[in-house]
C-alpha positions as CSV (number, residue, x, y, z in Angstrom):
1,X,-121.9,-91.1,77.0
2,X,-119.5,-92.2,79.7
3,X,-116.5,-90.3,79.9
4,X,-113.3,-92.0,78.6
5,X,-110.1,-92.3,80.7
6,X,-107.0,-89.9,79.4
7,X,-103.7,-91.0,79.8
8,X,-103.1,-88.8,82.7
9,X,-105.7,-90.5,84.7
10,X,-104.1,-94.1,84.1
11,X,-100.5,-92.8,84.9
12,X,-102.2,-91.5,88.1
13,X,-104.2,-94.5,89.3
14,X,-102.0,-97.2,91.4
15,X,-100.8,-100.4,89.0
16,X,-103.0,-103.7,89.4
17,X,-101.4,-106.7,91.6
18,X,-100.7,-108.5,88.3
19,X,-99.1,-104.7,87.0
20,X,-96.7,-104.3,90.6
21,X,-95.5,-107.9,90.5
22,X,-94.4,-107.8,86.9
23,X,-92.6,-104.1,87.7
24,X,-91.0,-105.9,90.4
25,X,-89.5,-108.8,89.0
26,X,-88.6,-106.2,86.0
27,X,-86.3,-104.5,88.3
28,X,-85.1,-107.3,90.2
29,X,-83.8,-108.6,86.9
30,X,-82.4,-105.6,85.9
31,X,-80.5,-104.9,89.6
32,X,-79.0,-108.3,89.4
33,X,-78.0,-108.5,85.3
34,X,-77.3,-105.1,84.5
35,X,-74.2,-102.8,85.1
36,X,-76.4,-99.9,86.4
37,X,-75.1,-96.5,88.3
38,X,-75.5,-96.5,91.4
39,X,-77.5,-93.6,91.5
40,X,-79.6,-95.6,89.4
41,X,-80.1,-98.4,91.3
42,X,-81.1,-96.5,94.0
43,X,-83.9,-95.6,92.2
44,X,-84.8,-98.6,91.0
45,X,-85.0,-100.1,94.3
46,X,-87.0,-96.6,95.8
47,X,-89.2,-98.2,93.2
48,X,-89.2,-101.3,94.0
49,X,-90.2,-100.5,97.5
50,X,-93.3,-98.7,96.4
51,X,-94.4,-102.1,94.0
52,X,-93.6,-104.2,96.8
53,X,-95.8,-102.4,99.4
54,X,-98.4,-102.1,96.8
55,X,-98.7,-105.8,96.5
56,X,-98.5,-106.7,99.9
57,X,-101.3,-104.0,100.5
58,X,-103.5,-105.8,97.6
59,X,-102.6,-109.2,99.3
60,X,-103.2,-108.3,102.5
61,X,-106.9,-106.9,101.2
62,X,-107.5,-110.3,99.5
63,X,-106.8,-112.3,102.7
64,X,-109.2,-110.2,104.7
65,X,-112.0,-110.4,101.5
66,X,-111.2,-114.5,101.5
67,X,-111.7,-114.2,105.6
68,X,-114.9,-112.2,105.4
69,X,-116.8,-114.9,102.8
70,X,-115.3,-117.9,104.7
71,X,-116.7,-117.0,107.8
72,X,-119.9,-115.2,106.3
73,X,-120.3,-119.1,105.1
74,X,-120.2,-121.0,107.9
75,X,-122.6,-122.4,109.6
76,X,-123.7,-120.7,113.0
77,X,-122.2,-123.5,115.1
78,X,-120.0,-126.4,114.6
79,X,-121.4,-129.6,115.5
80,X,-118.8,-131.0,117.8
81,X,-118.0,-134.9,117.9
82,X,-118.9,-136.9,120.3
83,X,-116.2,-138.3,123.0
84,X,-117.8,-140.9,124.5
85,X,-117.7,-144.6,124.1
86,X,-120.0,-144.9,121.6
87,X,-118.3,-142.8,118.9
88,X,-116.1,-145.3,116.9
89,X,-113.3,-142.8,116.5
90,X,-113.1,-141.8,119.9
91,X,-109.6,-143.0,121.2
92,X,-108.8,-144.0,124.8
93,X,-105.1,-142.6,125.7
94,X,-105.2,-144.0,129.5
95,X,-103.5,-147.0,130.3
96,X,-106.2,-149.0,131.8
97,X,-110.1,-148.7,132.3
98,X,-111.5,-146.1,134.4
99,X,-111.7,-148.3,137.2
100,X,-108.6,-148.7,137.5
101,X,-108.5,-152.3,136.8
102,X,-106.5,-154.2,134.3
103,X,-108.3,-155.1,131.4
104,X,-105.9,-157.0,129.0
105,X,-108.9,-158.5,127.3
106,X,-109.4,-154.9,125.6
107,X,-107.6,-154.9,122.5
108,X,-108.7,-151.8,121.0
109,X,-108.0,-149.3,123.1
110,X,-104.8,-147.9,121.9
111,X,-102.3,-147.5,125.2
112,X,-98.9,-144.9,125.2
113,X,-97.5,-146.2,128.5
């Protein structure tokens, strides 16, 4: 039979994201709204310091996890558009044809200058 956690061992253990935010916005409230010692609210925000790296730690662990699976999922190599004239949404930025020519007859091209 497995054996069950004492109270000890879940004081011990650090508090869940969900656990550090909800500490954290507890004291914030209190620091703000309440008339509080200032020895006090010293440690409150001692405390508050610890939640607040804890949840940037547990964030910062999720980001890299999300990282990991995105790029375990994509493919090996992008395929990569083609440039040329045949792709219909390649877009010609000069101002004339490559010959240097005028071309006014060319309505599609779309021209800056």
């Amino acid at each position: 039979m497995p054996r069950r956690k004492s109270t000890t061992d879940e004081d011990n253990a650090p508090p869940s994201f969900e656990d550090a935010l909800a500490g954290l916005e507890a004291i914030v409230e209190a620091m703000e709204h309440e008339q509080l010692p200032l020895e006090e609210l010293v440690a409150y925000y001692e405390k508050g310091s610890i939640l607040l790296d804890r949840c940037e730690s547990l964030l910062h662990s999720a980001r890299d996890r999300i990282e990991l699976i995105t790029l375990r999922n994509k493919p090996e190599t992008e395929p990569e558009e083609p440039s040329g004239p045949n792709n219909p949404l390649a877009v010609s930025l000069s101002s004339g044809p490559p010959d240097g020519t005028e071309d006014d007859a060319d309505d599609d091209d779309i021209r800056l200058f």
